[in-house]
N, C-alpha and C positions, 0 to 999 in steps of 0.2 A: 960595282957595276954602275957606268954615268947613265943618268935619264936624259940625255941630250940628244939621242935619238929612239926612236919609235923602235919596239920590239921587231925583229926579224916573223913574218909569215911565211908558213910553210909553204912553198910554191903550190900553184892550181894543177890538177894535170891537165895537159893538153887538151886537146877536143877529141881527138881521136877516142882517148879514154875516158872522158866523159859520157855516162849511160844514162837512163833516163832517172833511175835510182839515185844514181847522184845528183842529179839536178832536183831532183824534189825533195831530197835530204838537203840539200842547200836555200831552196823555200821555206819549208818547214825553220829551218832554224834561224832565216830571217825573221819567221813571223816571231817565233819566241824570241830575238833579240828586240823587238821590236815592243815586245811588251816588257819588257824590265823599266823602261823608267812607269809606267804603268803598278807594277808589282810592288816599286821600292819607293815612290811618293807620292800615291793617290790611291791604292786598295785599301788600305789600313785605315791613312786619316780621314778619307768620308766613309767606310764601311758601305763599298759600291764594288757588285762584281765587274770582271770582263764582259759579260753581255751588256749590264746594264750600264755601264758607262758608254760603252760602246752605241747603245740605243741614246741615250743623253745627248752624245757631242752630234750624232742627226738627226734627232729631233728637234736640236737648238739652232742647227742648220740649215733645217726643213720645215719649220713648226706646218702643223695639221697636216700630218704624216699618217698615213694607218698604218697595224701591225703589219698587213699582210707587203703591205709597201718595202716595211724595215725590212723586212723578213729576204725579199727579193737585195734592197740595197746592199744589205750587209752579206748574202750567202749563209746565214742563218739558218735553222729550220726554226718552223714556224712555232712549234712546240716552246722551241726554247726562247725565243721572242716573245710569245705569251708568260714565260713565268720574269722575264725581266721587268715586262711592264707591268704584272703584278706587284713586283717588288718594286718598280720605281714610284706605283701607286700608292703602296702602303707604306712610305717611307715620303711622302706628300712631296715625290720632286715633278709629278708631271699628273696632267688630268686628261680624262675622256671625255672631249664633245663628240655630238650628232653634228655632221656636215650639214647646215641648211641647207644645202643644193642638193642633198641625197640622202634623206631621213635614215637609210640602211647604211650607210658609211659612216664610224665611226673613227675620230680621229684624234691623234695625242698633243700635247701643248707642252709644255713647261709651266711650271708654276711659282710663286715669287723664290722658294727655297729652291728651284730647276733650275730657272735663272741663275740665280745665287751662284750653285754648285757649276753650276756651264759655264760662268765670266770666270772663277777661278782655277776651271782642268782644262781651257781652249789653249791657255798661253802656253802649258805641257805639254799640248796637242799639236801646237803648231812648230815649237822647240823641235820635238822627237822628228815631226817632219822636212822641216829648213834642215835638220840634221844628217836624215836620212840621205838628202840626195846635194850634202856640202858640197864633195869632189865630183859632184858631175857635170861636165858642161850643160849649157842647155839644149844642145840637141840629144844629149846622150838622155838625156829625164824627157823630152820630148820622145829618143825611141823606148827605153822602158817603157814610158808609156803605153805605146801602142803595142809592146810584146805582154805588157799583162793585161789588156783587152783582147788581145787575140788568146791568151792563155782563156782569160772569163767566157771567151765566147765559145771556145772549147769547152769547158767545163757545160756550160749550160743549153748547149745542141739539143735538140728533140729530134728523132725521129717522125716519121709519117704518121703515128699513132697519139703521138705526145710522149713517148716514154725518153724519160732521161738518154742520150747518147753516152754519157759520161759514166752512167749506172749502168746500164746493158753491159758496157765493154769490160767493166770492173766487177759484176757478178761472177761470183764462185762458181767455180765445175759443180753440175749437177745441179743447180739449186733452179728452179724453174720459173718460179715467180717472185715478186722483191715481197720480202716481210711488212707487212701492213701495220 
């Protein structure tokens, strides 16, 4: 077999037969192709998980970011935002100050070994992304764009009450109220 041309892909089906199923089966396995170079040359060698890299390349982004900020930025829950930055605390890549503009805000930095780990996962960071969207023109990554803000602003709808839209609609039969 020549390597001179690119593998045959199995055709799409049409749109007609596209459901919604399949389309989120087709997200989904973006997101995980998306994290392989993630998996295969930067989990191992800084011993950093997915959250907390994840929290690393925006707080290096962002510096004096709070949890509750990440948490919203990344789609995160908060819970688990909290145990990353645990972990990025006790592994000295990032530190908590008090916001002097607001004694109650607490906020995250990088620290010299943050640094450090941030100048050398951003140029993998940015590779996976120049990569991500090589074959598209620029309007085509200008409308992605706007189709996965309009997806995020789905997801994140409220109700009249504040309750999730996204959660209301995807609660189970019979279950009354969200588990606490």
């Amino acid at each position: 077999m020549s390597n001179s041309s690119p593998p045959s892909k199995p055709s799409a089906p049409h749109a007609a037969e596209t459901s919604p199923a399949d389309t989120l089966h087709r997200v989904l396995r973006l997101a995980n192709k998306l994290m392989a170079p993630f998996s295969t040359y930067l989990e191992h060698r800084y011993k950093i998980s997915l959250n907390e890299f994840r929290l690393l390349m925006l707080i290096g982004r962002n510096p004096h970011t709070a949890s509750h900020e990440l948490a919203e930025m990344t789609g995160v829950n908060p819970m688990s935002v909290s145990r990353a930055v645990a972990a990025l605390q006790k592994h000295g890549r990032i530190m908590v100050e008090r916001d002097p503009g607001n004694k109650r805000r607490k906020t995250l930095i990088l620290t010299d070994e943050g640094q450090r780990l941030y100048g050398l996962m951003r140029p993998q960071t940015d590779k996976v992304a120049t990569y991500l969207v090589s074959d598209l023109a620029s309007r085509e990554v200008d409308m992605l764009n706007q189709y996965l803000d309009t997806l995020v602003d789905t997801l994140e709808a409220v109700d009249a009450e504040g309750n999730s839209r996204f959660l209301e609609f995807t609660r189970p039969e019979g279950e009354d109220e969200l588990a606490t």
